[in-house]
C-alpha positions in Angstrom: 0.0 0.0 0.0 2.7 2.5 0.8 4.2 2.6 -2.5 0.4 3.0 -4.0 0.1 5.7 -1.7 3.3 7.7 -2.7 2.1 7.0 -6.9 -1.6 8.1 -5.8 0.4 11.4 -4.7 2.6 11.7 -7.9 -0.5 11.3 -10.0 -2.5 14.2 -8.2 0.3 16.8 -7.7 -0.5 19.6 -10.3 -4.3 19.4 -8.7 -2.3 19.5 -4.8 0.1 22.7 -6.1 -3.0 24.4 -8.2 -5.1 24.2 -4.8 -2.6 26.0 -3.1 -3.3 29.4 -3.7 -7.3 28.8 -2.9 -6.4 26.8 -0.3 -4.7 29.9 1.3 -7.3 32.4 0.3 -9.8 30.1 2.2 -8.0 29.9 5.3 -7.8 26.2 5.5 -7.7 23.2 3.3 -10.3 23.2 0.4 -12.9 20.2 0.4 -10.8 19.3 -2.7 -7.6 19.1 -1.2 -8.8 17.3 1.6 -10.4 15.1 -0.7 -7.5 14.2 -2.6 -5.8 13.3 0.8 -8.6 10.8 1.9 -7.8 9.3 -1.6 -4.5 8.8 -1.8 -4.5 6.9 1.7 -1.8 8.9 3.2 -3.9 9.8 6.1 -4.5 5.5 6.7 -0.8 5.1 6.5 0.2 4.9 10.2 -3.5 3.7 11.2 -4.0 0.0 12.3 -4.5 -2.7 9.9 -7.9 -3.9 11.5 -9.6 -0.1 10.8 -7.9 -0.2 7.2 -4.9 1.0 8.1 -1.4 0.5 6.6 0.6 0.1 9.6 3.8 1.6 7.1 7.5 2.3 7.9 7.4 5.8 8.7 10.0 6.6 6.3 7.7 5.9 3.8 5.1 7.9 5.6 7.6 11.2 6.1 8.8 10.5 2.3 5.0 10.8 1.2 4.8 14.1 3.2 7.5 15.5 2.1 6.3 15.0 -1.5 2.5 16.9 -0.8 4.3 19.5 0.5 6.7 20.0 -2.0 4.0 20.8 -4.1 2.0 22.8 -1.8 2.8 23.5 1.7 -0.5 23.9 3.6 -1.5 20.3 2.2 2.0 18.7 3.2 1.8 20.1 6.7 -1.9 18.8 7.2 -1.7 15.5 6.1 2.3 15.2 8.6 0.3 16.6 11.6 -3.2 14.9 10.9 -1.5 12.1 9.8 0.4 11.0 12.7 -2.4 11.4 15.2 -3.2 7.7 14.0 -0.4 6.2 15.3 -1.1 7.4 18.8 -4.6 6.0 18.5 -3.4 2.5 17.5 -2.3 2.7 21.4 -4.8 4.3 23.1 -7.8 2.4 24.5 -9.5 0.1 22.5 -12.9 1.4 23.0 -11.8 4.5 21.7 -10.4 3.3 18.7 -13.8 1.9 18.0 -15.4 4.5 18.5 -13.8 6.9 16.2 -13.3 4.1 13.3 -15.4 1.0 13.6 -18.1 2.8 11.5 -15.7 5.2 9.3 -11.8 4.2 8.3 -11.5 7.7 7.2 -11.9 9.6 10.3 -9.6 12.0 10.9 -8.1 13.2 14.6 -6.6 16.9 14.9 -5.1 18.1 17.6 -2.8 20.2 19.6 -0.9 18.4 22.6 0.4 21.6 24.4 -1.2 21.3 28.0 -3.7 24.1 27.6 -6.7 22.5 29.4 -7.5 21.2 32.8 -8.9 17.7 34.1 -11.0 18.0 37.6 -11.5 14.8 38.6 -15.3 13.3 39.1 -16.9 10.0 39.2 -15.9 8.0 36.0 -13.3 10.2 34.4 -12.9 13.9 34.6 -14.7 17.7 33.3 -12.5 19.4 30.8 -11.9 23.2 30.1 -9.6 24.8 28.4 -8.5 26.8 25.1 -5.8 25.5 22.7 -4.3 27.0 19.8 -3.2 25.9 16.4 -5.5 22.8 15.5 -4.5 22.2 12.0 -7.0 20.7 9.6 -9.0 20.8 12.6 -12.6 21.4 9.9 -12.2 18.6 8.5 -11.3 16.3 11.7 -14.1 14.4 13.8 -12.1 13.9 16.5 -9.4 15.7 18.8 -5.9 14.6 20.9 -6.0 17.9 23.3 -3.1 18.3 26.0 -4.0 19.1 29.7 -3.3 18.7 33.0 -4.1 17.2 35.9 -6.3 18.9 37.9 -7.2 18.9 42.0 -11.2 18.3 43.4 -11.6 22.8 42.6 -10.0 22.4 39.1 -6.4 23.9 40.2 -3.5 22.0 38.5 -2.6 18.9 40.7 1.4 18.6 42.3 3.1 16.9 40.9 2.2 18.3 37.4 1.0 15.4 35.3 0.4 15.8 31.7 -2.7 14.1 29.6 -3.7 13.6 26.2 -7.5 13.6 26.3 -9.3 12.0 23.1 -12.6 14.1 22.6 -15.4 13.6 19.7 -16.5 16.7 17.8 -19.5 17.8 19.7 -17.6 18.2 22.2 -15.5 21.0 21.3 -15.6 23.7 19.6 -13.5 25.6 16.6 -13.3 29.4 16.6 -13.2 30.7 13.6 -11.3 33.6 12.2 -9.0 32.6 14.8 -6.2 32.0 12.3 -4.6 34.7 10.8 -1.0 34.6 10.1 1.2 35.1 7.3 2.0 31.5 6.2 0.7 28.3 6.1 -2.3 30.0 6.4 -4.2 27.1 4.2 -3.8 24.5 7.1 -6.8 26.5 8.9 -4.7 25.8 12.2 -7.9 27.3 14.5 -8.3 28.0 18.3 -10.2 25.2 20.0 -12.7 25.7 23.6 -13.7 22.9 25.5 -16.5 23.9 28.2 -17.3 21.3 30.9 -16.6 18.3 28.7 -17.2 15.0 30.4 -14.3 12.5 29.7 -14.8 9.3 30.5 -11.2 7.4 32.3 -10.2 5.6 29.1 -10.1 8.8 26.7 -7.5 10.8 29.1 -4.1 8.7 27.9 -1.2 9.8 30.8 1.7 11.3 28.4 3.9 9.2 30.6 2.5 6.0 29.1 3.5 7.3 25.8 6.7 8.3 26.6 8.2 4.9 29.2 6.5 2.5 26.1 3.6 1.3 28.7 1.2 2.5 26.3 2.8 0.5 23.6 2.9 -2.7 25.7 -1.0 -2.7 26.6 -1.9 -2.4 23.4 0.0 -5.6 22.3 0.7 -4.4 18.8 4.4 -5.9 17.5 4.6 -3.5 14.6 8.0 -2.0 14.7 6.2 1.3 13.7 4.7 1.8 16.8 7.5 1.0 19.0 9.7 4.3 17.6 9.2 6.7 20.4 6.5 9.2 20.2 8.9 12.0 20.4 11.2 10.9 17.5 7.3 10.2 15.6 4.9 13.3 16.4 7.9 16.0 14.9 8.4 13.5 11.9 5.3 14.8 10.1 5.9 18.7 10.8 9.4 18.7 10.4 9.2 16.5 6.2 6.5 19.0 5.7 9.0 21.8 6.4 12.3 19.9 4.7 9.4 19.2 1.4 8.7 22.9 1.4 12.2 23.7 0.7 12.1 21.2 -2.1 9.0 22.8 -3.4 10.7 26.5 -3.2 14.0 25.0 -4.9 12.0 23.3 -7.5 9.7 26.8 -8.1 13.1 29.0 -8.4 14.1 26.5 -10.7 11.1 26.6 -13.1 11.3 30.7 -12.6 14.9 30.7 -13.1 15.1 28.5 -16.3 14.1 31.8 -18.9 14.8 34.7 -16.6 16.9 37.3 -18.1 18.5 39.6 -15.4 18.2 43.5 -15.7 22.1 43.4 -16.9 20.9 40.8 -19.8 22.9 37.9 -18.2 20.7 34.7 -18.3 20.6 33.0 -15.5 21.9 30.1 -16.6 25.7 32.2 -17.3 25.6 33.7 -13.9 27.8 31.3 -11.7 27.1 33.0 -8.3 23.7 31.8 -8.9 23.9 28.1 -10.3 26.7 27.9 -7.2 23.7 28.9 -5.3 21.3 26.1 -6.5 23.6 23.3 -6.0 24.7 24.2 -2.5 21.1 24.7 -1.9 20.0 21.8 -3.2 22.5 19.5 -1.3 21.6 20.8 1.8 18.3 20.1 1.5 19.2 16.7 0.4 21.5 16.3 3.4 18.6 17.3 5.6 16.0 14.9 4.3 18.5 12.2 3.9 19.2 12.6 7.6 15.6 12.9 8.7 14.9 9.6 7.0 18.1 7.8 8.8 16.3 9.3 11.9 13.4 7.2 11.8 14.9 4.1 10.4 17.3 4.0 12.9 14.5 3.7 15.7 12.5 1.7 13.6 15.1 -1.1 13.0 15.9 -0.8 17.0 11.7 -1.7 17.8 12.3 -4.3 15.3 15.6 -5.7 17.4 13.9 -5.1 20.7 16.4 -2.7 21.5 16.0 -0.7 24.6 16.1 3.2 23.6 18.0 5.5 25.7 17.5 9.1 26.9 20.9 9.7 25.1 19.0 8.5 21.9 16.0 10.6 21.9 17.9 13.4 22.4 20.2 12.8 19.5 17.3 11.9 17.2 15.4 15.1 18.1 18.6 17.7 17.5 18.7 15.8 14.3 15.4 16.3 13.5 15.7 20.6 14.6 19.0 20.8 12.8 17.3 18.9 9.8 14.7 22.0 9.8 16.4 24.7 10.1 19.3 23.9 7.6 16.3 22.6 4.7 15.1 26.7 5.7 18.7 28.4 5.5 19.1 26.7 2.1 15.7 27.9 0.5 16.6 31.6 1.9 19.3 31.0 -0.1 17.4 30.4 -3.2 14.8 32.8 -3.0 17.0 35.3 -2.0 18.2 34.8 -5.8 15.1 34.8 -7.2 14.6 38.6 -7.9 11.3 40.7 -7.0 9.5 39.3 -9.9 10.1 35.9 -8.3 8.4 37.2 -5.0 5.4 38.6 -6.1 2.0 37.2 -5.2 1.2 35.1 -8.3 4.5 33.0 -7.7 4.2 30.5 -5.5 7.9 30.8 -4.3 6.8 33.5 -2.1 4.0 31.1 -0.5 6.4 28.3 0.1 9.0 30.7 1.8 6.4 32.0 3.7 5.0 28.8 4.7 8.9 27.4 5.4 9.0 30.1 7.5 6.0 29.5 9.6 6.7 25.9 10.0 10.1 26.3 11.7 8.4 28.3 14.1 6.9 25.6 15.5 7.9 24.8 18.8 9.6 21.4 18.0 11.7 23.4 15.9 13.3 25.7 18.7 17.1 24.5 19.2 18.1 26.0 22.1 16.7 23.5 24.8 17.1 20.5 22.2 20.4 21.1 21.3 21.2 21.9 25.2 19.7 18.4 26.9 21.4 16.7 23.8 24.8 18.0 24.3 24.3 17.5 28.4 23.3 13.5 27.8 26.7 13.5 25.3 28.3 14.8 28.8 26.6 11.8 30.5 24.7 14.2 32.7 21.7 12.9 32.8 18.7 13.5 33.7 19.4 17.5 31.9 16.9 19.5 34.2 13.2 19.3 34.1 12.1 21.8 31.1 14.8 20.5 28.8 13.3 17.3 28.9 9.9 18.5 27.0 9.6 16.7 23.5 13.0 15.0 24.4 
């Protein structure tokens, strides 16, 4: 299936890069786009076999991500974030998976995790409150993973904190709109959620811990190396191929724009060696950045496969490879577009959008170096545990 899924994607990417410019004027994904999506099974591709799932190698899952967005950004980043959320579900609660997929394979869960909300315990489960930010492709999900925290008996945060994914189903919840306004990736419709005195039953708050010390994994029984690659080297594997695929889709529009431009002094493009130097170092480090992002997850995938135990020191090395990964895949298209003139910048060239959109993607908090590359070099030191905040999304 995975290699179906990746030709599905070659076969409809003019119709994913011609959506992008409506997809952004809409402010989230187009029915169409989304459409396309649910058809070319990438969404299914981490989801359990029994609820039609692929159960893939999630290289071929961040190589299919980084193709969609190569071609248009918005729809790349959607189907990474969206397209994860399946793997956590494959170890949640049973009754939960069937409750979002027995009757419909192509449900879709959004999200954000960030621990915006509070749980007050009651009889059976819990109420939920709270406001998150940044859902993306949050209209066209029927489900939500939303981050909280544990709360006491009068809904303050319970000592010591402990941090929840709760699972909640669309009526639940709701979406503010015209709560997403930002200057790229604007066509992922990443919208504000409320939750007001939701009642969560015991089985749809999932303890982050259980995630993280591979508990979850080992009540669900599942033996698929997939889902024994940790979730923090998994959840940034979507965003950050989105971002890496971006650049290839800003290289690739400089290279279409650059192919018959004519500079102002009459030099073609093609006889100006500062530029074509440019290009190449450009495109090798975007190369360099996807090959290592790839590595990444193999690595930990062929360790679940082993039964190798994974380390603290690992984690941490896989996720500075992931940030460094970013962030050099975005110096490299600067370098580009910097060289693509002001005709290649205006609004009808869709090298503007994917800079843009590159842009707002390594903003993304998994994408901020400084405590990553910190607890990484500190476990290198063999000083571990690195203190408490270093540890988030480590």
């Amino acid at each position: 299936m995975t290699s179906t899924v990746l030709d599905a994607v070659e076969q409809h990417a003019e119709e994913i890069a011609s959506l992008g410019a409506e997809n952004e004027s809409l402010g989230r994904l187009t029915d169409k786009a989304a459409g396309i999506l649910r058809e070319t099974g990438v969404m299914k591709m981490l989801q359990p076999a029994e609820y039609g799932g692929a159960e893939a190698h999630p290289r071929d899952f961040a190589e299919t991500v980084m193709r969609i967005a190569s071609c248009d950004g918005s729809t790349g980043w959607v189907a990474g974030i969206v397209g994860v959320h399946p793997w956590e579900m494959a170890l949640c609660d049973p009754k939960v998976q069937a409750e979002i997929w027995s009757e419909d394979h192509e449900t879709w869960i959004a999200s954000p995790y960030a621990p915006m909300g509070i749980l007050r315990p009651v009889d059976g489960g819990y109420v939920f409150n709270g406001r998150w930010q940044f859902s993306s492709g949050t209209d066209h999900c029927d489900w939500i993973f939303l981050g909280a925290m544990l709360g006491d008996a009068e809904g303050a945060m319970a000592m010591p904190p402990q941090n929840y994914h709760v699972i909640l189903p669309r009526s639940d919840y709701q979406i503010v709109e015209d709560s997403w306004d930002v200057v790229g990736l604007r066509g992922t419709g990443s919208k504000d959620i409320i939750v007001k005195d939701a009642f969560i039953p015991e089985y749809r708050a999932v303890p982050f811990s259980s995630m993280m010390d591979g508990s979850a994994l080992e009540a669900s029984g599942r033996t698929n190396p997939t889902y024994g690659v940790p979730f923090t080297t998994i959840f940034p594997l979507g965003i950050t191929s989105a971002v890496i695929g971006i650049a290839e889709g800003a290289l690739a529009a400089h290279l279409a724009y650059q192919r018959t431009r004519v500079q102002v002094t009459g030099t073609k493009i093609k006889d100006d060696p500062y530029v074509l130097y440019a290009i190449s170092a450009a495109a090798e480090e975007i190369k360099a950045s996807k090959t290592a992002m790839l590595d990444n997850v193999s690595r930990f995938y062929d360790m679940a496969a082993k039964g190798e135990k994974v380390t603290l020191a690992d984690r941490a090395a896989s996720r500075r490879t992931q940030v460094a990964a970013a962030w050099r895949a975005a110096r490299a298209m600067d370098e580009v577009v910097a060289r693509s003139g002001g005709n290649g910048l205006r609004m009808d060239n869709p090298i503007q959008r994917f800079w843009r959109d590159g842009h707002m993607g390594l903003a993304h908090a998994i994408h901020v170096p400084g405590s990553v590359f910190h607890a990484a070099a500190l476990t290198e030191l063999e000083v571990t545990p690195p203190p408490g905040p270093m540890l988030a999304m480590i």
